[in-house]
Backbone bond lengths (Angstrom), bond angles and torsions (degrees), N, CA, C in turn:
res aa  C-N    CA-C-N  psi(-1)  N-CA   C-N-CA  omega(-1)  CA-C   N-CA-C  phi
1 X - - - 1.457 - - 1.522 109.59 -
2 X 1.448 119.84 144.32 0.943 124.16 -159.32 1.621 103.17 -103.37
3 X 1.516 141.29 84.56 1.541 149.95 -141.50 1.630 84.38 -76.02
4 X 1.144 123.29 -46.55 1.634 135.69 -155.31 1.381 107.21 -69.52
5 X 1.639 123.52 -27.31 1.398 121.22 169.95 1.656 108.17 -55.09
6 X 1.276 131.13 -41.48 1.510 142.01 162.00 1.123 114.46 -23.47
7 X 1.130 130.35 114.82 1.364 126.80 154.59 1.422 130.03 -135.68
8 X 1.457 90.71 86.02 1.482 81.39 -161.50 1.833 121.15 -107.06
9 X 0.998 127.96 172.61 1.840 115.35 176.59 1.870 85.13 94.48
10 X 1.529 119.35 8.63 1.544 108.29 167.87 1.196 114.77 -87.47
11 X 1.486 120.10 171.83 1.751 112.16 161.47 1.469 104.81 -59.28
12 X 0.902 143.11 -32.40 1.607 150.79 -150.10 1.882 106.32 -130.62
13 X 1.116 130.01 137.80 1.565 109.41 173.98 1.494 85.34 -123.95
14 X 1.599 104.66 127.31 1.982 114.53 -179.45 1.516 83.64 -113.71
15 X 1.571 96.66 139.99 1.566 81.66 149.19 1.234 79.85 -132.07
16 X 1.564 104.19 154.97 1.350 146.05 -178.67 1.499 129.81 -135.97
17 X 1.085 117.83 47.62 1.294 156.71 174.67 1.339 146.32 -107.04
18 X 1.284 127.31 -156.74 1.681 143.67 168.02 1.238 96.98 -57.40
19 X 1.805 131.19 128.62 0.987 170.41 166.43 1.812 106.10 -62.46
20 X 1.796 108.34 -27.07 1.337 103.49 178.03 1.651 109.64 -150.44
21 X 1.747 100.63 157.46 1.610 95.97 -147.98 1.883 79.78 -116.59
22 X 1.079 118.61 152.53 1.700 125.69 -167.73 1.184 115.90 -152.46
23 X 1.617 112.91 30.67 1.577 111.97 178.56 1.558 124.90 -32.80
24 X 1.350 86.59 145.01 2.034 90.12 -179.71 1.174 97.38 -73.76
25 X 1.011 138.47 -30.98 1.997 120.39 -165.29 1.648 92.12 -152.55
26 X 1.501 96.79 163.47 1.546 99.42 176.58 1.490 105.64 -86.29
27 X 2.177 101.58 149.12 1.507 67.62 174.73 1.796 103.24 -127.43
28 X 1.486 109.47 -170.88 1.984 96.96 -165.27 1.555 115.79 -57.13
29 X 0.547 128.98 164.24 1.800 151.05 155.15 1.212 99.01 -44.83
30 X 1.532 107.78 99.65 1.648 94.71 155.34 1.537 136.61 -59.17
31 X 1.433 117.58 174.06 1.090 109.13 159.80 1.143 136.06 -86.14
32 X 2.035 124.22 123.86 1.484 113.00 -141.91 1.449 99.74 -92.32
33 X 1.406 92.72 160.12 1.354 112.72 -167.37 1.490 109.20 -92.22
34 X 1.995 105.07 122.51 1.719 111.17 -173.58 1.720 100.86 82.50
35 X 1.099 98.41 -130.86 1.900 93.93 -161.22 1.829 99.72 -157.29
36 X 1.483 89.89 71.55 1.559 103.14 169.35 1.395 108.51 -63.94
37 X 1.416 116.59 179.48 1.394 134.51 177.12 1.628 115.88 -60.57
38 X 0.858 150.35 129.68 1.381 151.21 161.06 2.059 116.63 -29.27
39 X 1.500 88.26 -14.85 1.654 101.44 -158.75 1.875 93.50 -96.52
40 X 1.309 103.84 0.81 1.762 101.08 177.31 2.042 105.43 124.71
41 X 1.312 109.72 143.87 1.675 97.06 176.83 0.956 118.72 -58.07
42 X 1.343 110.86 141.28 1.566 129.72 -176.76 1.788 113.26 -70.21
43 X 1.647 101.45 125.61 1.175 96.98 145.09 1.520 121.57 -122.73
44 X 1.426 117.35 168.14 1.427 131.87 -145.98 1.317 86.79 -116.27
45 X 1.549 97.60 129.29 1.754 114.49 153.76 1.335 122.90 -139.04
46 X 1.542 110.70 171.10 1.582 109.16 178.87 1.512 106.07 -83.60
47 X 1.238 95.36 162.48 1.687 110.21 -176.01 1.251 106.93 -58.73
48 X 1.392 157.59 21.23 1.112 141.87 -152.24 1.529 123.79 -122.86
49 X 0.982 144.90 -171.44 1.184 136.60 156.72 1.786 128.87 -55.84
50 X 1.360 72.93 -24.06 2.048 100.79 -160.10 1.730 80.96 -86.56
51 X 1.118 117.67 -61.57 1.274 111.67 -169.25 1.363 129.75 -38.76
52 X 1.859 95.65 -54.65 1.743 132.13 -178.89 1.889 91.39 -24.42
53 X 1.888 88.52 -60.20 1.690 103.61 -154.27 1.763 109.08 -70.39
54 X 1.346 121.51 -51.85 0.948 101.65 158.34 1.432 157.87 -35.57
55 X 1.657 98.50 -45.78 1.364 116.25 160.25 1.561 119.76 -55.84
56 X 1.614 123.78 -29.18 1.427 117.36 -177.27 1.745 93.67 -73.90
57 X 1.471 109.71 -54.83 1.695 113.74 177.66 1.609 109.07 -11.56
58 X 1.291 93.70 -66.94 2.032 105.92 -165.33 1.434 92.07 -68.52
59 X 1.026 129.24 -91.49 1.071 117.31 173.52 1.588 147.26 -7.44
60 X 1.505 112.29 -38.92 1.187 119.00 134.95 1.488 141.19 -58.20
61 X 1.296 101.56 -53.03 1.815 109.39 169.92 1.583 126.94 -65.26
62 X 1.648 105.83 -5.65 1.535 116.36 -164.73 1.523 77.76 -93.25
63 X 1.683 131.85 -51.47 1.396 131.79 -153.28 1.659 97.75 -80.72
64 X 1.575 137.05 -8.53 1.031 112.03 -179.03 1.983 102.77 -79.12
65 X 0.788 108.97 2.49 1.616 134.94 178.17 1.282 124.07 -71.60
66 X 1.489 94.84 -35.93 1.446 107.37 -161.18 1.458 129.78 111.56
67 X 1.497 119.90 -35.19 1.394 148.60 176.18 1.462 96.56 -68.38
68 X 1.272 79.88 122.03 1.716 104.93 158.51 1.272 119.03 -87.08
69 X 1.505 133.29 124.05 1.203 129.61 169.09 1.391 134.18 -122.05
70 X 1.418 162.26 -177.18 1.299 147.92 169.21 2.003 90.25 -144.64
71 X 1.583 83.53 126.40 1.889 86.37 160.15 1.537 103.08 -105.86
72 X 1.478 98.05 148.28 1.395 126.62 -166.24 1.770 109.05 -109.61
73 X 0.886 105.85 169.42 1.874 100.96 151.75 1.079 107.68 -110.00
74 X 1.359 119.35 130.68 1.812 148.05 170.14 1.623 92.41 -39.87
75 X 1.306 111.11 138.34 1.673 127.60 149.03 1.393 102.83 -66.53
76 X 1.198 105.29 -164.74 1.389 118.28 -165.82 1.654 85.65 -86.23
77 X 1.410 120.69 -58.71 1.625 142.57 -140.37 1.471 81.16 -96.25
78 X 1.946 133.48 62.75 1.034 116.71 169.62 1.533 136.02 -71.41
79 X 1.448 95.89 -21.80 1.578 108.73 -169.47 1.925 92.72 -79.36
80 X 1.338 135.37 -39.48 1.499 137.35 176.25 1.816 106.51 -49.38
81 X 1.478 108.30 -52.60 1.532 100.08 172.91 1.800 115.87 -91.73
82 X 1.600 121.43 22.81 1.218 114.43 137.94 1.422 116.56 -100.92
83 X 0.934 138.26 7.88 1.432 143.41 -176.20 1.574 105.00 -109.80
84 X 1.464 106.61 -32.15 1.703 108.59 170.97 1.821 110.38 -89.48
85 X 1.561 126.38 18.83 0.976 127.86 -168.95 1.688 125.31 58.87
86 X 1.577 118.81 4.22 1.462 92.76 -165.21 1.572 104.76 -74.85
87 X 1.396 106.34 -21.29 1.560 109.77 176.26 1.629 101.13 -110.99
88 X 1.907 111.97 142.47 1.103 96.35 156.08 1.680 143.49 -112.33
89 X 1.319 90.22 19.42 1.314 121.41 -165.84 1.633 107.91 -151.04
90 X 1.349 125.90 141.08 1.332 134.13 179.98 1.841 106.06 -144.44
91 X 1.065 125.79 135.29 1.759 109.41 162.54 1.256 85.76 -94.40
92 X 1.753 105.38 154.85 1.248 109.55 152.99 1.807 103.65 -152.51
93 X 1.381 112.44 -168.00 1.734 119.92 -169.11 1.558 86.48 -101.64
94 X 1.292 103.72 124.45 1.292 120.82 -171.84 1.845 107.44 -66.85
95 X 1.320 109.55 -46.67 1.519 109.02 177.08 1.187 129.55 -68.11
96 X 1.663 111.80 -36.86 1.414 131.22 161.31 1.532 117.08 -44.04
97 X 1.446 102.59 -72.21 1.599 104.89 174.20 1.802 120.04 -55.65
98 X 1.389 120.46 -19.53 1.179 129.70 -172.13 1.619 82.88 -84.65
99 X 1.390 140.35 -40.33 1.491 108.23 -151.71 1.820 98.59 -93.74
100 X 1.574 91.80 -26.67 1.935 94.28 171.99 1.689 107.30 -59.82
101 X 0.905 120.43 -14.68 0.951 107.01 176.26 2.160 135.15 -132.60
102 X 1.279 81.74 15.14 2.132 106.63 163.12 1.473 107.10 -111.61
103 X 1.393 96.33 139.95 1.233 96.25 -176.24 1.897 93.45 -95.54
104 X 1.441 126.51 32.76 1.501 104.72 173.42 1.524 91.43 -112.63
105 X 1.269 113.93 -175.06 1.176 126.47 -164.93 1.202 114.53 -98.55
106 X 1.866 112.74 -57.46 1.218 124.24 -179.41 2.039 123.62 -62.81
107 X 0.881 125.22 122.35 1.467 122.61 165.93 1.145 122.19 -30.35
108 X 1.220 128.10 110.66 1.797 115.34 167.57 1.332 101.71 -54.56
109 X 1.721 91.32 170.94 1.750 94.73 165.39 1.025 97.64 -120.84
110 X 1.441 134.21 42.85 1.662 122.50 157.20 1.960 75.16 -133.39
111 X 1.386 126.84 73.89 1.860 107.71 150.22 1.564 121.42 -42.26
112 X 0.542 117.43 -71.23 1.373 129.65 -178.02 2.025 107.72 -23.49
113 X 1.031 111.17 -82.86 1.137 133.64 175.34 1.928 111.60 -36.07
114 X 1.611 109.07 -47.18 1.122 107.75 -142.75 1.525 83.62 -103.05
115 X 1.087 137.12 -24.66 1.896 153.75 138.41 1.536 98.71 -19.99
116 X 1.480 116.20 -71.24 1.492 116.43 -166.57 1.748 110.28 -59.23
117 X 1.712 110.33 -38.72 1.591 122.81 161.66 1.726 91.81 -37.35
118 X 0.783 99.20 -68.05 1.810 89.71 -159.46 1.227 125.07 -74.83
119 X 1.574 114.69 6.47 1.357 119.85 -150.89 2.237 95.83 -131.17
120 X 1.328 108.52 -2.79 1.235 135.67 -157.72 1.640 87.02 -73.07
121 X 1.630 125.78 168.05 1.127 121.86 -66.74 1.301 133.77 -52.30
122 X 1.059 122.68 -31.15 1.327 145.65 -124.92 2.091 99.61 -102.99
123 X 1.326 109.41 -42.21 1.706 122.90 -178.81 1.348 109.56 -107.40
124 X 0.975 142.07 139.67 1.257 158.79 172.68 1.433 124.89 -105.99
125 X 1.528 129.37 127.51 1.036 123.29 -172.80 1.457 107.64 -102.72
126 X 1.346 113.46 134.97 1.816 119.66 167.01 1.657 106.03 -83.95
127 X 1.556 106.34 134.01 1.612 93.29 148.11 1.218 131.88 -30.24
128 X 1.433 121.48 169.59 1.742 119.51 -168.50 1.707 81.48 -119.73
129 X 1.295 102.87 167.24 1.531 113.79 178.51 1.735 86.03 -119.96
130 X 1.444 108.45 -146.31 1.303 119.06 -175.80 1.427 142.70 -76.10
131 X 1.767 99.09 -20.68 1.272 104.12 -177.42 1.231 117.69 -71.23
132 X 1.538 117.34 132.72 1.736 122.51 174.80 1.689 111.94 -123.18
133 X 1.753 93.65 107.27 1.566 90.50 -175.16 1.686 103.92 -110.56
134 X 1.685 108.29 70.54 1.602 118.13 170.78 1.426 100.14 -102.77
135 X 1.638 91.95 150.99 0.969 109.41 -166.26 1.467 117.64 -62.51
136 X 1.597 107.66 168.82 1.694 112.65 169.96 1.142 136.08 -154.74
137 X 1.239 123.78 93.80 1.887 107.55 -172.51 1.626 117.03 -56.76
138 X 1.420 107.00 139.60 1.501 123.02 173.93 0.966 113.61 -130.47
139 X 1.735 117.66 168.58 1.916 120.33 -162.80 1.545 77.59 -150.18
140 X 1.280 101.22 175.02 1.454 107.05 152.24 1.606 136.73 -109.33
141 X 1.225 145.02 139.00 1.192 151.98 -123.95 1.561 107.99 -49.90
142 X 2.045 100.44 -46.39 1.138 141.28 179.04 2.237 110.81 -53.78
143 X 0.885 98.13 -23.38 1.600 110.55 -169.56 2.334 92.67 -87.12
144 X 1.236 104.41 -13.61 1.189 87.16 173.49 1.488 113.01 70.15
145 X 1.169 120.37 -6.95 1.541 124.03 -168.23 1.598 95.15 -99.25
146 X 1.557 103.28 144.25 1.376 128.31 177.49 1.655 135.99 -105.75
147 X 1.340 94.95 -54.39 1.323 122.29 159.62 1.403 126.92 -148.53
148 X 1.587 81.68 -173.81 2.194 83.00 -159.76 1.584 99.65 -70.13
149 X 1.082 123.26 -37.94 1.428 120.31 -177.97 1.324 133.55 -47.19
150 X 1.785 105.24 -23.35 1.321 108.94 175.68 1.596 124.96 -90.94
151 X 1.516 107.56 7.93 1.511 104.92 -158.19 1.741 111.97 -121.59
152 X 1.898 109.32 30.04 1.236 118.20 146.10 1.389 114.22 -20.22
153 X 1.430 110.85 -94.49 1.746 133.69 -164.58 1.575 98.72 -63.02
154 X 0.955 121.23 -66.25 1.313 145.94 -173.77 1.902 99.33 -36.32
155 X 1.201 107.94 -32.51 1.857 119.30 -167.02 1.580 94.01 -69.59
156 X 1.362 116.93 -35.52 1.760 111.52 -151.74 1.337 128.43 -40.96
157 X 1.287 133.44 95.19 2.024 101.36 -179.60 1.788 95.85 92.95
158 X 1.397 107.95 8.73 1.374 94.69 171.57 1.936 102.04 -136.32
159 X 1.720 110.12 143.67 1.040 122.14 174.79 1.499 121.84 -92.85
160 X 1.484 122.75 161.72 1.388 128.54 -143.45 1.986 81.09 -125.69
161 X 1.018 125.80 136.61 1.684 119.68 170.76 1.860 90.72 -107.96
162 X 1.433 100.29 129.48 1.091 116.79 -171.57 1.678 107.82 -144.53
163 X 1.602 113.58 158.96 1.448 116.04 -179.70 1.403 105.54 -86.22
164 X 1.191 118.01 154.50 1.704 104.29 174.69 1.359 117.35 -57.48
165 X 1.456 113.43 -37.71 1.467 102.74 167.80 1.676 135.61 -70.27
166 X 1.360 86.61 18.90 2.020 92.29 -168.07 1.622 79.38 -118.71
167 X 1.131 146.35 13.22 1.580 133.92 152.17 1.580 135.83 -28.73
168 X 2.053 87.15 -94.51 2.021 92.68 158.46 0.961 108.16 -132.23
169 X 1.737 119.87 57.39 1.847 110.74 149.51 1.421 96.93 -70.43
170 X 1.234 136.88 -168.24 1.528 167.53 -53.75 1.701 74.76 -168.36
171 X 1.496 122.35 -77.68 1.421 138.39 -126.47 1.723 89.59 -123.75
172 X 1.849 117.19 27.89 1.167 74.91 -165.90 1.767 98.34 -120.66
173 X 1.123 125.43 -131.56 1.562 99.29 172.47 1.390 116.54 -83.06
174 X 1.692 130.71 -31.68 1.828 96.39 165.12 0.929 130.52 -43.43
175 X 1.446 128.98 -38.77 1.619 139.76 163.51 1.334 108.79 -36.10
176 X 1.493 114.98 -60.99 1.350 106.16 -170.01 1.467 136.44 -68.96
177 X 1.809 96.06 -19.56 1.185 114.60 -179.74 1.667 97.19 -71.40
178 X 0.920 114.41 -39.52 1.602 140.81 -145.97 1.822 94.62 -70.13
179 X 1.302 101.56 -62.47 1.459 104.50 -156.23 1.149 107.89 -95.45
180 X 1.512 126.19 -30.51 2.059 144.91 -175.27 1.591 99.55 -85.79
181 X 1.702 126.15 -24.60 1.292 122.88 -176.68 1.513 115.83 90.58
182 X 1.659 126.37 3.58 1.247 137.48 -165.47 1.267 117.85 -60.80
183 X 0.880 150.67 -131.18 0.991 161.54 -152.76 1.979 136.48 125.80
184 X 1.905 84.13 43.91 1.645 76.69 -175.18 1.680 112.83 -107.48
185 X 1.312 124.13 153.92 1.175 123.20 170.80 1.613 110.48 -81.60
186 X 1.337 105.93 156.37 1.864 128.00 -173.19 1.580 100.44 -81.31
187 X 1.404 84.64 116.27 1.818 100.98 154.40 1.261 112.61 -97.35
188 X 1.325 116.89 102.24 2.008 101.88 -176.62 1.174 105.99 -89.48
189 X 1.553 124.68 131.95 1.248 134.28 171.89 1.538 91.76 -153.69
190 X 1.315 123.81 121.76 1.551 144.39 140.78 1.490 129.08 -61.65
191 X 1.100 132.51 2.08 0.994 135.96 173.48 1.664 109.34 -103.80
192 X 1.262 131.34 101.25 1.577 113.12 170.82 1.075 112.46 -55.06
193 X 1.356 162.12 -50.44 0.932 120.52 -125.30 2.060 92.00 -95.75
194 X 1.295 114.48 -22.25 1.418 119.08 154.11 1.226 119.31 -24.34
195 X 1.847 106.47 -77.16 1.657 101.44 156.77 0.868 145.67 -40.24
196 X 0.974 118.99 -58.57 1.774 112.92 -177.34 1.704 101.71 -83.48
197 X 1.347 143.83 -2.68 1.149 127.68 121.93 1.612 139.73 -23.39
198 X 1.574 91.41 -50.58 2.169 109.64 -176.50 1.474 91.90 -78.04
199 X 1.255 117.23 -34.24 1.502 109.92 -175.54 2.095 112.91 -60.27
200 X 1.487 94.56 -69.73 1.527 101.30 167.46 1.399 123.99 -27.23
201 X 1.596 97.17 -58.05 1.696 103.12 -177.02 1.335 114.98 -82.05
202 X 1.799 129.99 35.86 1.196 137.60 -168.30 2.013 122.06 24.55
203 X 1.099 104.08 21.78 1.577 120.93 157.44 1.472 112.08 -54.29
204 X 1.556 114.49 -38.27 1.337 109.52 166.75 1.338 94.15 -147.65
205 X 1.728 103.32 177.34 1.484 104.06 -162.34 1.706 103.81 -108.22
206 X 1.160 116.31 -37.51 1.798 106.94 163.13 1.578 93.57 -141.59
207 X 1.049 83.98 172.16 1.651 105.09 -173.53 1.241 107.60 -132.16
208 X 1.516 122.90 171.08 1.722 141.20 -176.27 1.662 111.77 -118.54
209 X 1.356 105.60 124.46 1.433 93.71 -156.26 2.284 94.44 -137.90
210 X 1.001 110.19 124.88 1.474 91.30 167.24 1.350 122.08 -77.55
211 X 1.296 124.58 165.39 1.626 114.12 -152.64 1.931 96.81 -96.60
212 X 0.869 106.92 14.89 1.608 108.72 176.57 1.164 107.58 -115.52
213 X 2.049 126.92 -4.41 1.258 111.23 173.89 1.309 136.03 -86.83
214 X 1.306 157.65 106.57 1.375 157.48 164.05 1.309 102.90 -14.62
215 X 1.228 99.57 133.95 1.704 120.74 -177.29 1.352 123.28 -92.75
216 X 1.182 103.82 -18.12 1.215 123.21 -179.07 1.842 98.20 77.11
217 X 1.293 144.92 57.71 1.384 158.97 165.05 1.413 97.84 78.13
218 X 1.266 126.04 9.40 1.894 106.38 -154.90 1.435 74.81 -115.30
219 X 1.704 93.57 155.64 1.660 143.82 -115.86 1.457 76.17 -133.47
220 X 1.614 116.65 98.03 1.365 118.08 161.10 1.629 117.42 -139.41
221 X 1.481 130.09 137.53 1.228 121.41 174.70 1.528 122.35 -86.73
222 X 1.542 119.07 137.06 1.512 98.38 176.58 1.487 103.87 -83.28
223 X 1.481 93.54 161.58 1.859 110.49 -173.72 1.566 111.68 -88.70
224 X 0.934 131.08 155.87 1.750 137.46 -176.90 1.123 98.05 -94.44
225 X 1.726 111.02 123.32 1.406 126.38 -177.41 1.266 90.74 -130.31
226 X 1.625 101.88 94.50 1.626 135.76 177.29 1.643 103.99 -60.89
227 X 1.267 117.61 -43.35 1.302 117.14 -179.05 1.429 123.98 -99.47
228 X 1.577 113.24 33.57 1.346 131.26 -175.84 1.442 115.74 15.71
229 X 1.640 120.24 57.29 1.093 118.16 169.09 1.678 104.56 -76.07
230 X 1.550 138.89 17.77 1.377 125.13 -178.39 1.372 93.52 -120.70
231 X 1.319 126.45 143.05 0.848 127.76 171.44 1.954 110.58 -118.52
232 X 1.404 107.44 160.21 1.414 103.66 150.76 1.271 142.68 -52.48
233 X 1.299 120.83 149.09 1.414 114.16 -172.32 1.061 96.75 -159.24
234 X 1.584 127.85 121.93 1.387 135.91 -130.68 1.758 80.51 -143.88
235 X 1.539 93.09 133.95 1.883 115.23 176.07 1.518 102.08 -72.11
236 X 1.744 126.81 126.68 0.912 121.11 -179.78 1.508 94.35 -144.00
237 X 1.602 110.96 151.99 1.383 117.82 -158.50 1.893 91.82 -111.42
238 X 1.527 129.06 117.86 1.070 140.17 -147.72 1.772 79.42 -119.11
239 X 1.493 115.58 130.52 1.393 130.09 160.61 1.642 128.88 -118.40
240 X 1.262 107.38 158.27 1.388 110.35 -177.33 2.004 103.89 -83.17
241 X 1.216 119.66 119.71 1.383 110.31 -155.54 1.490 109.09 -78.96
242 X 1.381 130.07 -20.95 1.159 133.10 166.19 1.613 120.08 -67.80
243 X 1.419 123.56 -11.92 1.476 135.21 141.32 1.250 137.82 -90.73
244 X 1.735 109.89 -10.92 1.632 102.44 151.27 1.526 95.19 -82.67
245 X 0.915 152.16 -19.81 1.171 134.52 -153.49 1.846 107.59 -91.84
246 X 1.599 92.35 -36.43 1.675 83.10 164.44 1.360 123.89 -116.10
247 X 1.439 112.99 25.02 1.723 119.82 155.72 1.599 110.37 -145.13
248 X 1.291 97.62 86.60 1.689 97.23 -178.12 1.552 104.06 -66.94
249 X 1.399 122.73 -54.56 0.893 126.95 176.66 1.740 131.29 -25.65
250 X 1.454 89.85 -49.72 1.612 97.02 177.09 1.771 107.90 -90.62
251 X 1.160 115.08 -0.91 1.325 115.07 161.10 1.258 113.33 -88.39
252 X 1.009 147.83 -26.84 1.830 163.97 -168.22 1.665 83.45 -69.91
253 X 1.242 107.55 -73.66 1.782 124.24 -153.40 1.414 86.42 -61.75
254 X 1.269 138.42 -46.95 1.932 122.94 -168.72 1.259 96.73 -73.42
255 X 1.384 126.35 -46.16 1.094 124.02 -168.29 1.861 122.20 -67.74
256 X 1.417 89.16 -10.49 2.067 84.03 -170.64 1.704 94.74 -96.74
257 X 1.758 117.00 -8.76 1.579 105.37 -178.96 1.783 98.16 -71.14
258 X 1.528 125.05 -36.25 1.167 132.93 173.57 1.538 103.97 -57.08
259 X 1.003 156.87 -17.13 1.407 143.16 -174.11 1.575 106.22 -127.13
260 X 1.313 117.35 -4.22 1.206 120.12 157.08 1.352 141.13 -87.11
261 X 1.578 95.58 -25.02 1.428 106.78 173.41 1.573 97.05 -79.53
262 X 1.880 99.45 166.16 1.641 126.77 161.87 1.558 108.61 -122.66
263 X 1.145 94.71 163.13 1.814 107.89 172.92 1.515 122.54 -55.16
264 X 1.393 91.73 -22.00 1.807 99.32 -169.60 1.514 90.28 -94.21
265 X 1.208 123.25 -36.33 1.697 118.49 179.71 1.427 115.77 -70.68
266 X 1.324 122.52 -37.73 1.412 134.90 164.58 1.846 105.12 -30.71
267 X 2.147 96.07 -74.77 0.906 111.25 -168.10 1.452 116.02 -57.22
268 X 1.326 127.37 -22.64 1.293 138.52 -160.19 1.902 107.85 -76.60
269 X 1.690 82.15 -59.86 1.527 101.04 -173.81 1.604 102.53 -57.05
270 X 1.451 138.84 -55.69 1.166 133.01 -162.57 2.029 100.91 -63.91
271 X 1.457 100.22 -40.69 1.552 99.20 167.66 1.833 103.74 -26.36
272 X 1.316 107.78 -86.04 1.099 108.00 176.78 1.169 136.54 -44.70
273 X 1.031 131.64 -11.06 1.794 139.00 160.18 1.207 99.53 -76.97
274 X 1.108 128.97 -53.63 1.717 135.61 174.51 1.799 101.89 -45.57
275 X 0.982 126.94 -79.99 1.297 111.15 175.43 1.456 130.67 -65.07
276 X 1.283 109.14 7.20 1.670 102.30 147.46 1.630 111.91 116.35
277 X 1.618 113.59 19.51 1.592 127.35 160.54 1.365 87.02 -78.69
278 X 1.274 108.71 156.39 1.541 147.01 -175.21 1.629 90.89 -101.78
279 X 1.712 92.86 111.31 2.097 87.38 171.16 1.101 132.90 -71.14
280 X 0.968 121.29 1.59 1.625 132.38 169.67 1.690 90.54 -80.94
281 X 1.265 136.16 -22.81 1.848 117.58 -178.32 1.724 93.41 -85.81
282 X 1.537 98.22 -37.39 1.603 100.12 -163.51 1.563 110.37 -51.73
283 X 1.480 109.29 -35.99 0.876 113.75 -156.71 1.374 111.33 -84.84
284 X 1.160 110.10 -19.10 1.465 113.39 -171.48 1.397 118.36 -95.43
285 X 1.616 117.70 -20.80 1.404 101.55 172.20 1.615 96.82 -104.85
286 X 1.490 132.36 35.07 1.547 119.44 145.57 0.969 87.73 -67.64
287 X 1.689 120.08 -73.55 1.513 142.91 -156.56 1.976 100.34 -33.39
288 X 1.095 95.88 -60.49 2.100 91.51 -175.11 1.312 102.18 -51.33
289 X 1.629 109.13 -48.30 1.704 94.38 -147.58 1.921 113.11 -90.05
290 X 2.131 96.16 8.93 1.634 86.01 155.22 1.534 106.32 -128.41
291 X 1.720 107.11 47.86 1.475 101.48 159.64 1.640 117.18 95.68
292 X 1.364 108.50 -22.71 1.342 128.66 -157.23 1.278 118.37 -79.06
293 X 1.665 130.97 -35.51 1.263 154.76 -129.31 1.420 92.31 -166.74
């Protein structure tokens, strides 16, 4: 294990390092920070499928430790109850949370960095590993459509299936209407595999999908967004800094399932919860078979 990726006692904690954490011995349970659940410290996730799975991940890698943990679903005000300790750990989409929370418009090109600025003293940011859950418009093969540029005329009298949160972020359909000239109305459905269902069954004509979500098997192409209104949005594991600071250890181990996973493993593993493994199994033989769990 690489101790030196650590950096902690910074405004920001990056690690930039080893992908996997391999302690020689377990070590005790700290004492949690604020007034977690009785059932182990809380970590925070989004409501989602993506979340569900992640949350078993940490949760697993905290207990090969020794630490007991429980994942929760995030409030709205997630970064306020990691800063008040009830959670000490949250994943979240690094660009997403950066724009909920700048008041400028444009993207830095250091996210990462300029996130931890805003996220300083109190939360701590981990390096991101591989997973990128930015957004993406898709059609189906059959729609003949290629990219966003061509689907002015083509938009009329036709609806877009979208998450509520893919509305008016940056990348989401006001944008698209906004900047491509479209003109489609919102199908809200949060569930992908719903979406890209309405999509298939021409209920709607493309849909918004993050690239880490399970499709549920359906057969969709993404569209060419010539004018890179989508950006990346890279999985980053957000901590309470007064608990990396007194359990690096159990921050290392949540943090290396985040730099170990990929998008295709993300997408893969929730596959399998979708057809009906229990994520607590899913989760645990990723976790064995990269060392982690």
């Amino acid at each position: 294990m690489d101790r030196r990726s650590l950096l902690l006692g910074a405004s920001a904690l990056l690690l930039a390092g080893c992908a996997r954490v391999e302690p020689s011995a377990p070590t005790p349970s700290p004492t949690p920070v604020g007034s977690p659940s009785a059932a182990g410290v809380g970590i925070g996730v989004e409501a989602t499928a993506t979340g569900t799975l992640l949350g078993a991940l940490l949760v697993g890698a905290a207990a090969k430790l020794g630490t007991a943990a429980i994942a929760q679903p995030s409030p709205t005000e997630v970064i306020s109850a990691l800063q008040a300790g009830t959670f000490v750990a949250t994943p979240v989409w690094a660009s997403s949370t950066w724009a909920e929370l700048s008041d400028d418009e444009e993207l830095p090109q250091d996210v990462l960095t300029e996130l931890a600025g805003l996220l300083e003293p109190k939360v701590s940011v981990l390096a991101p590993g591989l997973v990128d859950g930015g957004l993406v418009w898709m059609a189906t093969a059959a729609s003949g459509q290629k990219s966003l540029e061509d689907l002015s005329e083509w938009s009329q009298g036709k609806a877009a299936a979208v998450p509520a949160m893919a509305i008016e972020r940056s990348d989401g359909l006001g944008a698209l209407n906004a900047i491509y000239r479209t003109n489609f109305q919102a199908l809200t459905l949060d569930d992908p595999v719903a979406r890209a269902t309405a999509v298939a069954s021409g209920q709607a004509a493309i849909g918004a999908f993050r690239r880490s979500e399970y499709l549920g098997g359906v057969s969709l192409v993404e569209l060419i967004d010539p004018d890179q209104m989508c950006v990346s949005d890279q999985l980053v594991l957000l901590v309470n800094s007064t608990y990396a600071d007194a359990s690096p250890q159990q921050v290392l181990a949540m943090n290396a399932v985040v730099q170990a996973l990929t998008t295709d493993q993300v997408v893969a593993l929730a596959g399998q919860v979708a057809q009906g493994t229990a994520v607590a199994e899913v989760a645990h033989g990723w976790l064995v078979s990269h060392q982690l769990g």
